[in-house]
C-alpha distance (Angstrom), angle and dihedral (degrees) to the residues before:
residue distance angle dihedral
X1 . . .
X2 4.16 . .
X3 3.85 107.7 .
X4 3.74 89.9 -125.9
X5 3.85 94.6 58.1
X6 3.95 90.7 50.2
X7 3.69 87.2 41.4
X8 3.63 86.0 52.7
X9 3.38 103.4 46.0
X10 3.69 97.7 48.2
X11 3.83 86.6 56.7
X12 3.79 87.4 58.0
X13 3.95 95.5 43.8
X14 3.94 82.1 49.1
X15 4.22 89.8 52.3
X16 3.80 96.6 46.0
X17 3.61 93.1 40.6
X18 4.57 83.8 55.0
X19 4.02 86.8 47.8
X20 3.43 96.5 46.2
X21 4.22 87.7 48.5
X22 3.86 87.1 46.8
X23 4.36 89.4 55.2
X24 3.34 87.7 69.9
X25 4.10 93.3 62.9
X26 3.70 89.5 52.2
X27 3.96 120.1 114.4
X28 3.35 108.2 -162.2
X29 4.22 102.9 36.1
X30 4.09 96.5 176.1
X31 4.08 85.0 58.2
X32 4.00 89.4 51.8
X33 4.37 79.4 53.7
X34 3.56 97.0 40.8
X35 4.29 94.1 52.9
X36 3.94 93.7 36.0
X37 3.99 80.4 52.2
X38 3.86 103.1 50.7
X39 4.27 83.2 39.9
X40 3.71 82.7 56.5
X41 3.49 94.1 41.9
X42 3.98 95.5 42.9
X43 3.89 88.9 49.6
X44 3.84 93.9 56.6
X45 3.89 102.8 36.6
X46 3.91 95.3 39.4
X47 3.78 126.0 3.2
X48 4.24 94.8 46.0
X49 4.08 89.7 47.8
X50 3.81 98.5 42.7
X51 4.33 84.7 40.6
X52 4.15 82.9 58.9
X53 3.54 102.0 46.9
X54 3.66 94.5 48.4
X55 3.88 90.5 48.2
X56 4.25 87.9 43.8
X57 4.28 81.8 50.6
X58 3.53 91.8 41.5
X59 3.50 93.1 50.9
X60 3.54 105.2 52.8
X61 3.86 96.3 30.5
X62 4.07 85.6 67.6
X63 4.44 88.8 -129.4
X64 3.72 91.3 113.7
X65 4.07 94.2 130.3
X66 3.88 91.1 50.9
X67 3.45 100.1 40.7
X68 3.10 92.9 52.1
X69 3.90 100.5 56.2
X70 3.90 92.0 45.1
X71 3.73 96.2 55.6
X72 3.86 99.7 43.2
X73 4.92 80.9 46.1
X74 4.30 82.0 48.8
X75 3.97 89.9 38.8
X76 3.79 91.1 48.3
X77 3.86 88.8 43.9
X78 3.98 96.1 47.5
X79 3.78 88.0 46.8
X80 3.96 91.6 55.8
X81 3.95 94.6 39.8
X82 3.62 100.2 45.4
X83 3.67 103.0 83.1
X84 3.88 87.8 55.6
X85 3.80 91.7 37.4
X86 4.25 85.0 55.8
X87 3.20 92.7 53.5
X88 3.84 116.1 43.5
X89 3.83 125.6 175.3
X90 4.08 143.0 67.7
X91 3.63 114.0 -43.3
X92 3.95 120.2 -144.4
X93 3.93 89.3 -104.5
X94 3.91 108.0 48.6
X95 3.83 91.6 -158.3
X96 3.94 90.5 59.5
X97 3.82 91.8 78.1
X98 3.86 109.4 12.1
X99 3.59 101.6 169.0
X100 3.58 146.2 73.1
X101 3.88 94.6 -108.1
X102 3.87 103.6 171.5
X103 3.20 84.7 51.7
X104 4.20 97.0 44.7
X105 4.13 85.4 45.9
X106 3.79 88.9 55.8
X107 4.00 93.9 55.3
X108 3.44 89.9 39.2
X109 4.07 86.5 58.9
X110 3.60 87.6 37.6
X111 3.46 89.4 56.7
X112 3.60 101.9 47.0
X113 3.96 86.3 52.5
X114 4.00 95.1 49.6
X115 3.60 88.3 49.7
X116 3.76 100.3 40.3
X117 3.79 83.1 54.1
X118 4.06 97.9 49.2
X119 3.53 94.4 48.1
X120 3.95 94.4 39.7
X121 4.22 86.3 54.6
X122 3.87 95.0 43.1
X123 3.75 91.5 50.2
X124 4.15 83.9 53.9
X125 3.65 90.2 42.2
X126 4.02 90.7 52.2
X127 4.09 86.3 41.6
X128 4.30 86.6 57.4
């Protein structure tokens, strides 16, 4: 076996073996189910579909490079705004969260799309 893969895997033992340690912390176990359920759930009934169809688009529209990029920026983004974008409203201390950020993450995306798409068409209009 490759050194990297057994390096690899022993890094992932290592992690699973920390969250499983960390379960026993927990307070309320059946909420720890119920979220890792509806991720589970989310995953397989909307993130893995909409993940195909852009790669089946992506594939036959020819903007594989591009596409690419933007969805791993607006992954990276989502991943860093979702635990604010779960749980909307004041906070106790105003200056903990001081902006607007469901609205900031949506620009952001926006963004990453208007970009994406400029540099995607001047790369075809250089190619002409």
């Amino acid at each position: 076996m490759n050194a990297l893969r057994v390096t690899t895997a022993a890094a992932g033992l290592a992690l699973m073996g920390v969250g499983v340690s960390l379960l026993g912390d927990v307070r309320d176990p059946m909420g720890v189910l119920l979220w890792l359920g509806g991720a589970v759930v989310l995953h397989d009934a909307l993130i893995a579909p909409l993940v195909l169809l852009v790669g089946l688009v992506v594939v036959r529209g020819g903007a594989r490079g591009p596409v690419r990029g933007a969805l791993l920026v607006a992954g990276a983004l989502t991943a860093v705004a979702l635990p604010v974008l779960l749980r909307p409203g004041r906070t106790a201390n105003p200056s903990v969260l001081p902006l607007d950020y469901p609205r900031n993450w949506l620009i952001a995306l926006a963004a990453v799309a208007v970009l994406t798409g400029v540099w995607f068409g001047g790369r075809r209009y250089r190619s002409d």
